[in-house]
ROBALUM-806526 format. One record per residue: residue number from 1; residue in one letter; chain; y, x, z of N, C-alpha, C in turn. Coordinates in steps of 0.2 Angstrom, whole numbers, plus 2048, in hexadecimal, padded with zeros to 3 digits. Example, Ala and Ser with C-alpha at 12.3 -4.5 7.8 and 13.67 -1.06 7.14 Angstrom:
> 1/A/A/7E4/842/827/7EA/83E/827/7F0/842/827
> 2/S/A/7F5/840/823/7FB/844/824/800/840/827
//
This chain:
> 1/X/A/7FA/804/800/800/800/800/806/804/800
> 2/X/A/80B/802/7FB/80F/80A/7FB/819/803/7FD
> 3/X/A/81D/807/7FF/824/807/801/823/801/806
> 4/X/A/825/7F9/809/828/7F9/80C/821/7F4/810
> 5/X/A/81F/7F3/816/81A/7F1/818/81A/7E8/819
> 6/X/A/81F/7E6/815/81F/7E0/818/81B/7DB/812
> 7/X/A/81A/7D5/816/814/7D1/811/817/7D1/80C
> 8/X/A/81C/7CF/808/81D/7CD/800/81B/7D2/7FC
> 9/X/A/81D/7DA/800/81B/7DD/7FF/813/7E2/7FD
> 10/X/A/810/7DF/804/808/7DF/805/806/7DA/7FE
> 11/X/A/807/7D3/7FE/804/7CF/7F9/806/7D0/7F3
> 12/X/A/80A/7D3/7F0/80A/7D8/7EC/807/7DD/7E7
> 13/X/A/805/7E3/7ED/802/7E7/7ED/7FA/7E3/7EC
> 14/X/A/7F8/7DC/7EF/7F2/7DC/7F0/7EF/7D9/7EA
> 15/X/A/7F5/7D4/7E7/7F3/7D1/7E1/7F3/7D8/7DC
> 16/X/A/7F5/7DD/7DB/7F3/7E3/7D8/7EE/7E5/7DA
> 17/X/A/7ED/7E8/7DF/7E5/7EB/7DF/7E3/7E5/7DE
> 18/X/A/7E2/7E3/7E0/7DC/7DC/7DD/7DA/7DC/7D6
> 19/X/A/7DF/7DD/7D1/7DD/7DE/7CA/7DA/7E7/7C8
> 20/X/A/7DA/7EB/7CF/7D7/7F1/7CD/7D2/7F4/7D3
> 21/X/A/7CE/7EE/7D2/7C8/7EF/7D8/7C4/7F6/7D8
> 22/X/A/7C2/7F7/7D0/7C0/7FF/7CD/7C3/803/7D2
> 23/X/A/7C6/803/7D0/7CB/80A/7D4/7CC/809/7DA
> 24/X/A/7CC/804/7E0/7CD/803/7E3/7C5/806/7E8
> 25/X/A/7C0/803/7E4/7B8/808/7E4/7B9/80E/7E5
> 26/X/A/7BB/810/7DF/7BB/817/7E0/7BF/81C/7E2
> 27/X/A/7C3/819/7E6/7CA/81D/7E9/7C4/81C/7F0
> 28/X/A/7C4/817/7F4/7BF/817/7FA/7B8/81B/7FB
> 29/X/A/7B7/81B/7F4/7AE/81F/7F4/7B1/824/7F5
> 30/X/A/7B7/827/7F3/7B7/830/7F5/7B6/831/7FC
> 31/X/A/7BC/82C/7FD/7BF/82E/806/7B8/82C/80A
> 32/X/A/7B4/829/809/7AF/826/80E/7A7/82F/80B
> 33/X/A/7A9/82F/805/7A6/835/803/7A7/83D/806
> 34/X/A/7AF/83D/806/7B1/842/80C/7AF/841/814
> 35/X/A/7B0/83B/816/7AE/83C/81B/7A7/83B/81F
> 36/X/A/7A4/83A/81A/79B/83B/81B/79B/842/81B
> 37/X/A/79B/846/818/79B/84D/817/79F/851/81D
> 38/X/A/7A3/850/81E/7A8/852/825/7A3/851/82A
> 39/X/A/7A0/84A/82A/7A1/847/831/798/844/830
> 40/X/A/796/843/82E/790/842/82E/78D/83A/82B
> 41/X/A/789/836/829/789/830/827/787/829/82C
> 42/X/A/789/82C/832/787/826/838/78E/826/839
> 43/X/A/790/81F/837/798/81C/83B/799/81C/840
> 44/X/A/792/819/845/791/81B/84D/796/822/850
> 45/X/A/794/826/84C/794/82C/84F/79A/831/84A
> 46/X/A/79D/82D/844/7A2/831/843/7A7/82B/841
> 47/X/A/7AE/82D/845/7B2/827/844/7B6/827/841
> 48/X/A/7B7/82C/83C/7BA/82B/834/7B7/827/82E
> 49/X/A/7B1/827/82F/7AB/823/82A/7AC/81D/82D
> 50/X/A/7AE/81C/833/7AD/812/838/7B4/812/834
> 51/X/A/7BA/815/835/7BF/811/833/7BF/811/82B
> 52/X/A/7B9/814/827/7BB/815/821/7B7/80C/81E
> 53/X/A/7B2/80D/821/7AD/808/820/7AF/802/822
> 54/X/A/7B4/801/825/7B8/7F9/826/7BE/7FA/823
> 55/X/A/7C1/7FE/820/7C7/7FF/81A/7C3/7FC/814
> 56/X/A/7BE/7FE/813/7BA/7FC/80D/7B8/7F6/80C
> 57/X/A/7B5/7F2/812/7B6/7EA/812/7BA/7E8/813
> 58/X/A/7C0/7E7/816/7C6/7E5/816/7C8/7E6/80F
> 59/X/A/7C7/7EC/80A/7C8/7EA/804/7C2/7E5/7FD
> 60/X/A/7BE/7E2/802/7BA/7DE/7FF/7B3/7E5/7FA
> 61/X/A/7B3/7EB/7FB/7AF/7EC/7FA/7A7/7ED/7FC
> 62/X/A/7A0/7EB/7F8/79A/7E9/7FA/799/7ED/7FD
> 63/X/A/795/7EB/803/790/7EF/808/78C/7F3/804
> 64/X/A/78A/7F2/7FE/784/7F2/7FB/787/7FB/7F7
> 65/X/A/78D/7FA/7F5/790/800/7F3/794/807/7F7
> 66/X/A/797/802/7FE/796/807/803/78E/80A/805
> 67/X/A/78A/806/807/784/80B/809/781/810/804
> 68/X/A/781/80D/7FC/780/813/7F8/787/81A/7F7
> 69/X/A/78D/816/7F9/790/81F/7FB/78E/822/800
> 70/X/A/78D/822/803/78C/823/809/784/827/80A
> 71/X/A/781/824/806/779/826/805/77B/82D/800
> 72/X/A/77F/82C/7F9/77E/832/7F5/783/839/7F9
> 73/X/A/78A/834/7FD/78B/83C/801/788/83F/806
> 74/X/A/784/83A/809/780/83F/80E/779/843/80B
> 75/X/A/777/841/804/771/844/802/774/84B/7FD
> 76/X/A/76D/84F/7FE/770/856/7FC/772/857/7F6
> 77/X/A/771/854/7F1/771/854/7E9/779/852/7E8
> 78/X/A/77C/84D/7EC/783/84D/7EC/788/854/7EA
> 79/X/A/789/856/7E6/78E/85D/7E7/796/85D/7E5
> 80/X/A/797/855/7E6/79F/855/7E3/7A3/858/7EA
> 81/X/A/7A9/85B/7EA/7AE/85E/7EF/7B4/85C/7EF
> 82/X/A/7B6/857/7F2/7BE/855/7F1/7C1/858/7F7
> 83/X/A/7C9/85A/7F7/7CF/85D/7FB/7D5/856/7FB
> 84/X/A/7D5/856/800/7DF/855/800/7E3/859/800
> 85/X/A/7E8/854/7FB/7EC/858/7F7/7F2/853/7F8
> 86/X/A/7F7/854/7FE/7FD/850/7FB/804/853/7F6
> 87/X/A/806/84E/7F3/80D/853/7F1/813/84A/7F1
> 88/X/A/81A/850/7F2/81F/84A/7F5/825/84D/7ED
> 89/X/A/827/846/7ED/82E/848/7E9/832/843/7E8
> 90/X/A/834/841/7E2/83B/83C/7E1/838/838/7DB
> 91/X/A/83A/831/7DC/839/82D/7D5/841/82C/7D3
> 92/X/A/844/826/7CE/84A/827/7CB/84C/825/7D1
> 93/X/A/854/829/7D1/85A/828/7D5/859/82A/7DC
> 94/X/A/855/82F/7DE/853/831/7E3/84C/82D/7E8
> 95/X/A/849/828/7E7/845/825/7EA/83E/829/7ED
> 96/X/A/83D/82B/7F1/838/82F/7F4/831/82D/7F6
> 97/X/A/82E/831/7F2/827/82F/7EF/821/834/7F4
> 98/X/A/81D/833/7F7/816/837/7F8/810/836/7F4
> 99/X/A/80D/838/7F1/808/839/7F0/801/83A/7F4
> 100/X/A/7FC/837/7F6/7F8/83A/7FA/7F2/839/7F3
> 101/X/A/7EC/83F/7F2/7E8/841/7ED/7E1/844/7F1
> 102/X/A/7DC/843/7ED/7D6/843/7F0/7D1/845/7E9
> 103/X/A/7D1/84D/7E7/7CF/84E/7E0/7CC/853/7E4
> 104/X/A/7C5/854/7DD/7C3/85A/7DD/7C5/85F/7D6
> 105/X/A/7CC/85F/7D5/7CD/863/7D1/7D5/863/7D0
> 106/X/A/7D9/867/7D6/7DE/869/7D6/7E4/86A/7D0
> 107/X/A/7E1/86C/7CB/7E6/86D/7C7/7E6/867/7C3
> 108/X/A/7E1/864/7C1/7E2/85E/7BC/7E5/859/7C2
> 109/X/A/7E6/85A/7C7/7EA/854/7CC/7EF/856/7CB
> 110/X/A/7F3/85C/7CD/7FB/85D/7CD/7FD/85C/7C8
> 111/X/A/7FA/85D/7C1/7FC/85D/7B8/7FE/855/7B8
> 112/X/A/7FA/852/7BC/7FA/84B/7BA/800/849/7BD
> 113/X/A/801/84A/7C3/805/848/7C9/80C/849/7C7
> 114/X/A/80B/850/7C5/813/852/7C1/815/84E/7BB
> 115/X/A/80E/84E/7B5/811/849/7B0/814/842/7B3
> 116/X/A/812/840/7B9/814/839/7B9/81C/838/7BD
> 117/X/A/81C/83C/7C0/824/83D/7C2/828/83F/7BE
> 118/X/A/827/845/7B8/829/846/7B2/82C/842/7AE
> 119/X/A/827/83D/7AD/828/83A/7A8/82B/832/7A9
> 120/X/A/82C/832/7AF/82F/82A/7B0/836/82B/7B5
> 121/X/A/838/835/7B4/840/833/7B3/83F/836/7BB
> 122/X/A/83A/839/7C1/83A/83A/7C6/839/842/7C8
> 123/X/A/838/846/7CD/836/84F/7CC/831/84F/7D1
> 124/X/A/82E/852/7D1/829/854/7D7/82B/85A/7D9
> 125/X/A/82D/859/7E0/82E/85F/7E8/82A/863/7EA
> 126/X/A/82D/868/7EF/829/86A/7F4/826/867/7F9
> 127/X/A/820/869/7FE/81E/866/803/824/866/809
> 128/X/A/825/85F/80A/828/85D/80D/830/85A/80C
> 129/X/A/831/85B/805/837/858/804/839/850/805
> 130/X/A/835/84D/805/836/846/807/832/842/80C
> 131/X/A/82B/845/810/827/844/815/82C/843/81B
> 132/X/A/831/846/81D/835/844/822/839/83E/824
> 133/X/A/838/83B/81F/83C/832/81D/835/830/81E
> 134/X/A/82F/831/81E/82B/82C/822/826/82D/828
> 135/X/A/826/828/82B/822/827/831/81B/825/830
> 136/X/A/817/827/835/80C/825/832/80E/821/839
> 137/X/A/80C/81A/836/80A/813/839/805/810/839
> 138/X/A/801/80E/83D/7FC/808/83A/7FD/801/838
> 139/X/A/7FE/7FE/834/801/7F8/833/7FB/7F2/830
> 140/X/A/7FA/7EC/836/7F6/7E7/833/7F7/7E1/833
> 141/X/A/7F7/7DD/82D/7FA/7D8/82E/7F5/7D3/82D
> 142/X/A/7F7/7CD/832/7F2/7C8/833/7F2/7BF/831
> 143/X/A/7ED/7BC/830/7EF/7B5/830/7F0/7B3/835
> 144/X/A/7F6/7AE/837/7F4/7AC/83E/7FA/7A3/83F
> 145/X/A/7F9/7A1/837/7FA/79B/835/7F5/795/83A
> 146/X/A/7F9/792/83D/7F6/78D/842/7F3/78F/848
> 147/X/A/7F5/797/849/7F3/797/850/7FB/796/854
> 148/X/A/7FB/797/85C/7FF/796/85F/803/79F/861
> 149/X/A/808/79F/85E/80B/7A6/85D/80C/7AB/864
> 150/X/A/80F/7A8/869/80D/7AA/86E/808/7AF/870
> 151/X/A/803/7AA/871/7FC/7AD/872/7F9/7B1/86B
> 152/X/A/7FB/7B0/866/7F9/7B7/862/7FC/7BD/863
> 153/X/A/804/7BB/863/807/7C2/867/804/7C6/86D
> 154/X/A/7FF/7C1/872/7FD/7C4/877/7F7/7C8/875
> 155/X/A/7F3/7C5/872/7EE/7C7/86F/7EF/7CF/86B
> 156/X/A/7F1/7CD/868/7F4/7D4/864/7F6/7DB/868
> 157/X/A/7FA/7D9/86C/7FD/7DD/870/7F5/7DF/876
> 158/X/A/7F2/7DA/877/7EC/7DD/87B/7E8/7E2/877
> 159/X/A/7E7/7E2/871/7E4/7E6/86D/7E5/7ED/86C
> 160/X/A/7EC/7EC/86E/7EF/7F4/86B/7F4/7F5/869
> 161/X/A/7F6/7ED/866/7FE/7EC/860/802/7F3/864
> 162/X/A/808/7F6/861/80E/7F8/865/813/7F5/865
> 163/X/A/813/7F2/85E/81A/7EE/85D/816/7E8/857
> 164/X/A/818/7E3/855/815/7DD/851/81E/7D8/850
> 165/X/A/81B/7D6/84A/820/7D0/847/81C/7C9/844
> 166/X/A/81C/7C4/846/81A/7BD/844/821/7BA/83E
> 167/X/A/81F/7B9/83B/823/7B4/833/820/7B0/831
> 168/X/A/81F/7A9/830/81D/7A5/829/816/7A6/82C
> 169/X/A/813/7A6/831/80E/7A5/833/80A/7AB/830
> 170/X/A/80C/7B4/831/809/7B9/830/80E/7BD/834
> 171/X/A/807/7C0/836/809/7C6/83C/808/7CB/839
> 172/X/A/80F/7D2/83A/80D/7D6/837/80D/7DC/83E
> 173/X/A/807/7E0/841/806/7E2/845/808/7EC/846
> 174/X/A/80A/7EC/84A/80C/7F6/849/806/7F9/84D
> 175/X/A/803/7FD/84B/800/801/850/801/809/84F
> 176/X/A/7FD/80C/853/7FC/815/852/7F7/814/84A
> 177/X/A/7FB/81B/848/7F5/817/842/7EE/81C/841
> 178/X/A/7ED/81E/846/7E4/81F/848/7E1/81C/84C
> 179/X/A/7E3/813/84E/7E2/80F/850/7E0/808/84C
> 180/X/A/7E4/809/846/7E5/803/841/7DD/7FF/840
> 181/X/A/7D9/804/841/7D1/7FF/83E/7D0/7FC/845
> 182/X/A/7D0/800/84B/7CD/7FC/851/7CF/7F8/854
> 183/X/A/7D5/7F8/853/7DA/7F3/854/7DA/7ED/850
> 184/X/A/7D9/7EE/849/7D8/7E8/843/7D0/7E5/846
> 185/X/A/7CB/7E9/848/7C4/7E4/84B/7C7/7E5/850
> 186/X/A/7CA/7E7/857/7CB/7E1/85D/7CD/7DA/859
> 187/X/A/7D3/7DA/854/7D7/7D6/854/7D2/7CE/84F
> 188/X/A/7CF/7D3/84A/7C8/7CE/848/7C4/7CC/84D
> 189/X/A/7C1/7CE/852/7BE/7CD/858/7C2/7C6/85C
> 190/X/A/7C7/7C3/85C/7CC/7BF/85F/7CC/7B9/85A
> 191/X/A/7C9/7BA/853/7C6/7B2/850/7CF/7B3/849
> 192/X/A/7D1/7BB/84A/7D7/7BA/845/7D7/7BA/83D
> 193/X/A/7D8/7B9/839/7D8/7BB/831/7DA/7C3/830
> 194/X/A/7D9/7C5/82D/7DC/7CC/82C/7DE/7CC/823
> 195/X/A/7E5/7CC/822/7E7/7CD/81C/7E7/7D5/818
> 196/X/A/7E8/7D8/81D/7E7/7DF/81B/7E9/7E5/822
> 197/X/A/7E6/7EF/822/7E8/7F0/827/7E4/7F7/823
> 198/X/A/7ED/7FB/825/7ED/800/822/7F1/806/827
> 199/X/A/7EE/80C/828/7F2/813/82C/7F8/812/823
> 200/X/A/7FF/812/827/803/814/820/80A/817/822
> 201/X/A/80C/819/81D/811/81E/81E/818/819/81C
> 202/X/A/81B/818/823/820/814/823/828/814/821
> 203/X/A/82D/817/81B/833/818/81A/837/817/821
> 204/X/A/83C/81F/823/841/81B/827/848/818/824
> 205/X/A/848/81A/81C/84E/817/819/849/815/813
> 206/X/A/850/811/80E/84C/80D/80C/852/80F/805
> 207/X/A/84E/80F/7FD/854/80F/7F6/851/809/7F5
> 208/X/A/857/807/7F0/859/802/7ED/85B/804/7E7
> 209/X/A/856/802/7E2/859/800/7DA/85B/7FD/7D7
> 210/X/A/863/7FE/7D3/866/7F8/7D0/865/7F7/7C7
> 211/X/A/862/7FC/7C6/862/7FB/7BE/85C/7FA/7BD
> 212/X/A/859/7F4/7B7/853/7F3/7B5/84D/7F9/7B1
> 213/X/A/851/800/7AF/84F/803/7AD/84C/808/7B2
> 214/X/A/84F/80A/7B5/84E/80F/7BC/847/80B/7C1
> 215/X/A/848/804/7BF/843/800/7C2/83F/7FF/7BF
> 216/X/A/83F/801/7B9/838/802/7B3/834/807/7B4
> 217/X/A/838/80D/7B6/837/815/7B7/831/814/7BB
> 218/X/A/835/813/7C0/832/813/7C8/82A/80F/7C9
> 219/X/A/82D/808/7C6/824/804/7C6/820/808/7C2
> 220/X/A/822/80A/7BC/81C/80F/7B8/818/815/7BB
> 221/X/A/81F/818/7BD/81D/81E/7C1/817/81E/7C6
> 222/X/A/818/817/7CC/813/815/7D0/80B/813/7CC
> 223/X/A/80D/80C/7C6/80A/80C/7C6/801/811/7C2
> 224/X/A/805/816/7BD/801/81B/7BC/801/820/7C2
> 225/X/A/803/821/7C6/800/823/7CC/7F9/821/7D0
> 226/X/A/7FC/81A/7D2/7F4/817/7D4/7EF/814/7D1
> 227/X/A/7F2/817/7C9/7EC/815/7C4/7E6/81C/7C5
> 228/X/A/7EC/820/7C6/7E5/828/7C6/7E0/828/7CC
> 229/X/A/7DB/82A/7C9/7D3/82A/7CE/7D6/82E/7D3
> 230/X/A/7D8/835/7D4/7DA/839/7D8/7E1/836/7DD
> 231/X/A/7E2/833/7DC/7E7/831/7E0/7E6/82B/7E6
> 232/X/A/7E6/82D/7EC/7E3/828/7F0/7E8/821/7F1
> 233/X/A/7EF/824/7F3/7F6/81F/7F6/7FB/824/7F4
> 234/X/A/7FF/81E/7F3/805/822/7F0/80B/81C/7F4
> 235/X/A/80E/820/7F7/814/81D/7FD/81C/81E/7F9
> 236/X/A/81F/819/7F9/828/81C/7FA/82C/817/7FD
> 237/X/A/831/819/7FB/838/815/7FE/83C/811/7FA
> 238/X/A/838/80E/7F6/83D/80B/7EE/83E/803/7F5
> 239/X/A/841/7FF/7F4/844/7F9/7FB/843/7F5/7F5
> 240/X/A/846/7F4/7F1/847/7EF/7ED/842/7EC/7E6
> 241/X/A/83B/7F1/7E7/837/7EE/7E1/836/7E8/7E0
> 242/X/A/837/7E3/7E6/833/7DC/7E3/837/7D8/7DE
> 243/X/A/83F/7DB/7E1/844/7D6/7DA/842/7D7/7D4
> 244/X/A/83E/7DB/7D1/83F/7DD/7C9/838/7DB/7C8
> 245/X/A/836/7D5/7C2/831/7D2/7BE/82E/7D8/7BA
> 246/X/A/82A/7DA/7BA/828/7E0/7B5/823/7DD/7B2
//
């Protein structure tokens, strides 16, 4: 989920992946691949696998294709080797963009990463030129249409919330965000919907784009972003993309 955390924004972002479930597979097989390999293939017993494996069903993917990654990275014949790899820069008009990347082949990611900044009007930085305008939060937001608001506030805040907002009968919840999975099952645990529930990197300022062209740039640039297999989340600070029908 990339710039501002709020649901117009989320339901957004979900009606899009939705039409890129592929990707959305294989962006998660890595990371659940990585982390079998680090940490072993019992969730039990490693708890970057537990939170990866309920990231996975909360994005609707089958049980049936988690336990097959999981099966080929834990067995020896597996010999693929992915790194992280973030890079930060600028899309048009200075809008600050993170990159976070999950490849087994370094050069063909940066070549990519730079084409796409290049090419829609933005530059790619050093490490940390833009990282400092965001904060890592866990943020999840929930249904909680026809319940009594009150007592979901309480409930939330029993779980772990640190901070939470109710709107329009959706609760958007804050946590630490290496807390975001366990906190999403207390909060399923308590009979709630879960819309979605993500550790994400939160803008403390926020741009705004006034010209339809620069607002072309920018969508592109994202959306060939999160079209690459190597690219896990891509974060920034663009405020204003919902105005512009693309």
């Amino acid at each position: 989920m990339s710039g501002h955390s709020k649901w117009n924004n989320i339901k957004r972002k979900k009606e899009k992946t939705d039409a890129q479930k592929g990707k959305i597979f294989t962006k998660i097989g890595r990371e659940i691949s990585v982390a079998v390999k680090l940490g072993g293939a019992d969730p039990s017993s490693n708890s970057k696998l537990k939170e990866l494996v309920s990231k996975a069903k909360s994005l609707n993917v089958p049980n049936d294709n988690i336990d097959r990654i999981i099966k080929k990275a834990a067995g020896s014949g597996d010999k693929d080797t992915y790194e992280d790899i973030t890079y930060e820069g600028y899309g048009p008009n200075g809008i600050a963009v993170i990159v976070e990347a999950l490849t087994d082949n370094r050069n063909r990611t940066a070549s990519d990463v730079r084409h796409y900044f290049d090419k829609f009007g933005g530059n790619l930085g050093t490490t940390g030129c833009v990282s400092y305008l965001f904060e890592d939060k866990g943020i999840i937001v929930a249904d909680v249409k026809g319940k009594d608001e009150d007592a979901a506030m309480e409930d939330f805040l029993e779980a772990g919330a640190i901070d939470l907002n109710i709107e329009d009968g959706i609760a958007e919840i804050e946590t630490e965000p290496n807390d975001v999975y366990s906190i999403k099952e207390a909060i399923e645990a308590k009979g709630y919907v879960i819309i979605s529930a993500e550790a994400e990197k939160i803008p403390s300022t926020y741009v705004s784009l006034t010209d339809e062209e620069s607002a072309k740039k920018m969508n592109l640039m994202l959306e060939n972003l999160e079209d690459n297999d190597d690219v896990q989340k891509v974060w920034h600070n663009w405020e204003n993309e919902d105005e512009f029908d693309f």
